[in-house]
C-alpha positions as MATLAB code, in Angstrom:
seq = 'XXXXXXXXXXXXXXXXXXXXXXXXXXXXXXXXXXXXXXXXXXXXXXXXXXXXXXXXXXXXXXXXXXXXXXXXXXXXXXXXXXXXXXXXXXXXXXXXXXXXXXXXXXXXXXXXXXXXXXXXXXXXXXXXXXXXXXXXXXXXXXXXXXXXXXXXXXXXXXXXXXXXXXXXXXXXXXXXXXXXXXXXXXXXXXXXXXXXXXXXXXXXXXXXXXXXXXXXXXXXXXXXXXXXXXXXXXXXXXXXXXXXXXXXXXXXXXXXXXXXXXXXXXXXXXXXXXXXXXXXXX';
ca = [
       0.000    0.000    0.000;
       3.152    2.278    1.087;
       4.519    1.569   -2.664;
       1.431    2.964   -4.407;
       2.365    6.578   -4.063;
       5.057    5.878   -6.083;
       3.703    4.767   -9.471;
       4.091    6.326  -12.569;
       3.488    6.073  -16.219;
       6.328    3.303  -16.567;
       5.534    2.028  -12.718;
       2.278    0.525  -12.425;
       1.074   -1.570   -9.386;
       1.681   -4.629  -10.798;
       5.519   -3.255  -10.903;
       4.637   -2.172   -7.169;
       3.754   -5.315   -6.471;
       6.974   -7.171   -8.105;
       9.085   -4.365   -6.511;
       7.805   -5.007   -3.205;
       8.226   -9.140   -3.279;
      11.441   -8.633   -4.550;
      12.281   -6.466   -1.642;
      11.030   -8.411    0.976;
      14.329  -10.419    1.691;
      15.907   -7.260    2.061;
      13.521   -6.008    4.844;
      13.338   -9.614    6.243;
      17.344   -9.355    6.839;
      16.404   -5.879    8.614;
      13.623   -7.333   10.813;
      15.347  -10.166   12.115;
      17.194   -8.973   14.935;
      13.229   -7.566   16.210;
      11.998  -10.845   15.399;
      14.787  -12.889   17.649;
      13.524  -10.023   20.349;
      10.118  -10.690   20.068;
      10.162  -14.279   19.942;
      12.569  -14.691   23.264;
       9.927  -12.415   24.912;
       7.663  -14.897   23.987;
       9.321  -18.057   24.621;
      10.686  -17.283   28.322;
       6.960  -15.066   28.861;
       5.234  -18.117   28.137;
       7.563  -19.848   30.533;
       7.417  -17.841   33.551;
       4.005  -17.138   33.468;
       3.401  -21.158   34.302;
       6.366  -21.132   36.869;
       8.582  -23.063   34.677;
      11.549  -20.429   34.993;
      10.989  -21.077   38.801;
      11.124  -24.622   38.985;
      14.211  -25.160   36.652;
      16.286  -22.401   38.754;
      14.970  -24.356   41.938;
      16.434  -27.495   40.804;
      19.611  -25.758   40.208;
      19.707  -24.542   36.765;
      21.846  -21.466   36.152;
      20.887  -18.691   34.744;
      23.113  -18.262   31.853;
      22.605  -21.613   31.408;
      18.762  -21.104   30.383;
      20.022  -17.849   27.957;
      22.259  -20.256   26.425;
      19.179  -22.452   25.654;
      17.440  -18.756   24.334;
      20.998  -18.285   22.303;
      20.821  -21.671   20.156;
      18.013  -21.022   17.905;
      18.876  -17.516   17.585;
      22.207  -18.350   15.930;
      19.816  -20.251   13.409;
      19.147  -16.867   12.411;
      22.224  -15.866   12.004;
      22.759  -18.512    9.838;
      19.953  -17.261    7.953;
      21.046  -13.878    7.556;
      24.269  -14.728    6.537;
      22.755  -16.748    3.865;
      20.341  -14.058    2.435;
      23.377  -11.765    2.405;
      25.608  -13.503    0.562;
      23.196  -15.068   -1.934;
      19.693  -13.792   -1.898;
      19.835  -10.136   -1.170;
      22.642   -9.566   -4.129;
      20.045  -10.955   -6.522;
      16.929  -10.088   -5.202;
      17.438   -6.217   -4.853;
      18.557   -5.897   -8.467;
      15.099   -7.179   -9.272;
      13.741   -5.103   -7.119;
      15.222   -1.565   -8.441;
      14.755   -3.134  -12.153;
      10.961   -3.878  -11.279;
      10.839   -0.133   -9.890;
      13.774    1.714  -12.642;
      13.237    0.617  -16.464;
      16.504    1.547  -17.275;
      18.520    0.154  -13.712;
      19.141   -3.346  -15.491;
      21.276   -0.943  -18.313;
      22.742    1.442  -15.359;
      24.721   -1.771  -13.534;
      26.912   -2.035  -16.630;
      28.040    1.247  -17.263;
      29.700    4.120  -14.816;
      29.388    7.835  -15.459;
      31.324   10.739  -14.290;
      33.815    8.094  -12.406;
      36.680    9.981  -10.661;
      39.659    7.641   -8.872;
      43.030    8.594   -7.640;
      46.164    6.266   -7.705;
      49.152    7.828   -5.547;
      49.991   10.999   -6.871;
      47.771   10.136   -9.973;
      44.022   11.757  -10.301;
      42.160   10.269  -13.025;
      38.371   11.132  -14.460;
      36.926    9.034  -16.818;
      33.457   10.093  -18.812;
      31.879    7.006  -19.729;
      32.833    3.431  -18.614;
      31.073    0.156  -18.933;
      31.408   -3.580  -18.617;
      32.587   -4.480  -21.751;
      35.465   -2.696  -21.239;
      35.174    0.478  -23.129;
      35.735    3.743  -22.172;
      35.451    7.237  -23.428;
      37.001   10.802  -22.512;
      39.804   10.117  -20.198;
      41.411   12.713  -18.189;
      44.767   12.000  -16.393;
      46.344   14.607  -14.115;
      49.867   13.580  -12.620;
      51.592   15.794   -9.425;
      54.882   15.824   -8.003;
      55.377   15.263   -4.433;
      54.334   18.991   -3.453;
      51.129   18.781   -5.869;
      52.451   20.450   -8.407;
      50.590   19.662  -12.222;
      53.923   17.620  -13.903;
      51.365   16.157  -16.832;
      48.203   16.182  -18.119;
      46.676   13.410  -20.202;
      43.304   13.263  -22.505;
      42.227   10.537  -24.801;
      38.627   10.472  -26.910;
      38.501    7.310  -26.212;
      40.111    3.011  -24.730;
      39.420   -0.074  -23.917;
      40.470   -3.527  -22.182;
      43.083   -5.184  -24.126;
      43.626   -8.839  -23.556;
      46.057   -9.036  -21.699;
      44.176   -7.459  -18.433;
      44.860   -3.870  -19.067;
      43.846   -0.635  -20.249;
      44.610    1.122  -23.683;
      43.787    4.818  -24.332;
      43.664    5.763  -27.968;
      44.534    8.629  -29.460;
      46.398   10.718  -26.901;
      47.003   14.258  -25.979;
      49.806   14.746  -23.599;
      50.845   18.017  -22.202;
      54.176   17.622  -19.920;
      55.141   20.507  -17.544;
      58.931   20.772  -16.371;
      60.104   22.316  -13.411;
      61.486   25.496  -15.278;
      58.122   26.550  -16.613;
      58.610   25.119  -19.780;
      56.124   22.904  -22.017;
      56.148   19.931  -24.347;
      52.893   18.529  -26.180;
      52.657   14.875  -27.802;
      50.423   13.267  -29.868;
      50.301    9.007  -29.290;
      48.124    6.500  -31.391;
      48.246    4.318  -28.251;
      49.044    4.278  -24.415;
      48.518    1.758  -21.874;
      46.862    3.003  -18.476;
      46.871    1.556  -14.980;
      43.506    1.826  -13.871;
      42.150    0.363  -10.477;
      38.421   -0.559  -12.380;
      38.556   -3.582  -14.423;
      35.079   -3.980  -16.345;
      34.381   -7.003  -13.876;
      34.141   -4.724  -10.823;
      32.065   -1.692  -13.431;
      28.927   -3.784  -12.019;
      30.092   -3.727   -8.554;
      30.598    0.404   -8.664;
      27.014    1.111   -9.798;
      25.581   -0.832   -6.736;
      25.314    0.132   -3.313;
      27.328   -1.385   -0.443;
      24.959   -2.388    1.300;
      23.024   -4.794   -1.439;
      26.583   -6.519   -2.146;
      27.309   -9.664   -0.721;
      30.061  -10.485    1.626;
      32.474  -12.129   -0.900;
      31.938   -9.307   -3.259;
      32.989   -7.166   -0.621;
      35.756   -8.633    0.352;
      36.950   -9.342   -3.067;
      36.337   -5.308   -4.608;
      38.293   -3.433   -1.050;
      41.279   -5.616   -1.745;
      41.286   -5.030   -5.615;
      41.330   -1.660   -4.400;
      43.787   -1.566   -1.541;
      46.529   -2.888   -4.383;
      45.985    0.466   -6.146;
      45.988    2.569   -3.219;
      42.722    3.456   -2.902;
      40.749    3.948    0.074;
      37.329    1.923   -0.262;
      35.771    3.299    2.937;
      31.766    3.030    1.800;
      32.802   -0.440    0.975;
      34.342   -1.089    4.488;
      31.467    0.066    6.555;
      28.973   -1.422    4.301;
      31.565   -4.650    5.307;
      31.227   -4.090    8.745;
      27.979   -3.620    8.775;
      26.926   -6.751    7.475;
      29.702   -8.086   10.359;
      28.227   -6.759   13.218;
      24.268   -7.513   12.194;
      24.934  -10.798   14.278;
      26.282   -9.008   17.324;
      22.980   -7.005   17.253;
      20.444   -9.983   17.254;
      22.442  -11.735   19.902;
      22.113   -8.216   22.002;
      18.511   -8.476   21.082;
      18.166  -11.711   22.501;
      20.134  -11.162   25.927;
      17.777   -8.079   26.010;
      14.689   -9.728   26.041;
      16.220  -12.383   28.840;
      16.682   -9.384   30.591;
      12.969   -8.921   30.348;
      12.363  -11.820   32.091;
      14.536  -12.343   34.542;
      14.555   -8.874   35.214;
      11.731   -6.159   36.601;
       9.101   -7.795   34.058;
       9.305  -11.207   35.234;
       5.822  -10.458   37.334;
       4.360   -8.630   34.370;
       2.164   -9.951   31.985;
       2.518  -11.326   28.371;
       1.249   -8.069   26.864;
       3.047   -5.498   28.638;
       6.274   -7.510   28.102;
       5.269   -7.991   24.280;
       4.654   -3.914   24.340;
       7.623   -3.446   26.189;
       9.926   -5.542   23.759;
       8.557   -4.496   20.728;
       9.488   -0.736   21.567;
      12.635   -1.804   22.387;
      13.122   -3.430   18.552;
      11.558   -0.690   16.986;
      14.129    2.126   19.052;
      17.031   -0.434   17.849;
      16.265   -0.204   14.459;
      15.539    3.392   13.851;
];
């Protein structure tokens, strides 16, 4: 219903409709951690409202003990949301934006307006895409103090065979220390370039909807040119730490129990935990 203020000529509610199935892993993977919450609340409510909580810790049961019990299933989710990470979520949200963007699918295989920097190197390239062509290059080298030694253009280059970059038809302008000037013209000129046309896909999607492996694989591509991936790390560690935050979740809602609402009943601690989920994931 949320998605129907969105349609448009090309985005109709059957579109909606695709959009929001397609989406749903993604906002399962978000929901999870309130779902452990909720159903630990449950679970030990259930329990101590029939005494059971009593009787086990009368017999000698420890408390951690019983949260370890709580802690098992919950690492089921984990499993689970390590799973739709790596290989649902990477699939599924492309269908999504494609079922809500008629011209996404097109967008994944080609960059625009793509600026990168290798040492003292700054490079800006026009038009890139996965097939490994590129068009209106800009190269800018510095010295050590960030002085312009040489400027670069080329029309136009692509991905040779051999696993690396050709520019074609070069202008080169080279700057010497005593103010003086030299221009050449080159057919051909080879170009180290941190972006091989495998990773172009990887650059037009976000972090977040990239799956650990792809992750890992892209920052260290990128480390060996110097580069400094840091959307790519968080996104990285925030797919890490999603685990840490459902356990909390679950310890949380022990706390619930064990805790000031242990004489409570099933609603108030149902109320009470689902605030607590919603505050943790705004």
């Amino acid at each position: 219903l949320g998605e129907l203020g969105s349609l448009k000529d090309h985005y109709n509610a059957f579109d909606a409709l695709r959009h929001v199935l397609w989406d749903a892993p993604a906002q399962l993977l978000k929901l999870l951690p309130i779902c452990a919450l909720i159903g630990a609340v449950v679970g030990l409510g259930t329990l101590a409202s029939n005494s059971e909580i009593v009787v086990m810790r009368s017999i000698g049961i420890s408390l951690w003990r019983i949260v370890g019990w709580v802690l098992r299933p919950a690492l089921l989710l984990i499993a689970l949301s390590f799973a739709l990470s790596e290989w649902v979520i990477p699939h599924t949200s492309e269908k999504a934006k494609a079922a809500k963007s008629q011209h996404y699918v097109a967008d994944l295989g080609e960059v625009r307006g793509y600026w990168t920097r290798e040492g003292q190197r700054f490079i800006y390239i026009d038009y890139a895409n996965a097939a490994g062509q590129l068009s209106h290059i800009n190269v800018l080298d510095f010295d050590d103090q960030y002085r312009l030694v040489s400027a670069l253009r080329a029309p136009e280059g692509h991905f040779s065979p051999d696993k690396s970059w050709v520019l074609k038809h070069i202008e080169q302008l080279d700057i010497f220390p005593d103010g003086r000037s030299q221009r050449t013209v080159l057919a051909e000129h080879p170009l180290p370039l941190a972006l091989q046309p495998k990773y172009v896909h990887i650059v037009t999607v976000d972090p977040e909807d990239l799956a650990f492996s792809q992750l890992l694989s892209f920052m260290g591509y990128m480390h060996e040119y110097s580069q400094v991936p840091k959307r790519y790390e968080l996104a990285f560690w925030k797919k890490v730490a999603s685990p840490l935050g459902l356990i909390a979740l679950v310890v949380v809602a022990c706390s619930f129990v064990f805790g000031p609402l242990r004489q409570q009943s099933m609603g108030f601690r149902l109320v009470i935990g689902l605030f607590t989920g919603l505050g943790f994931y705004y």
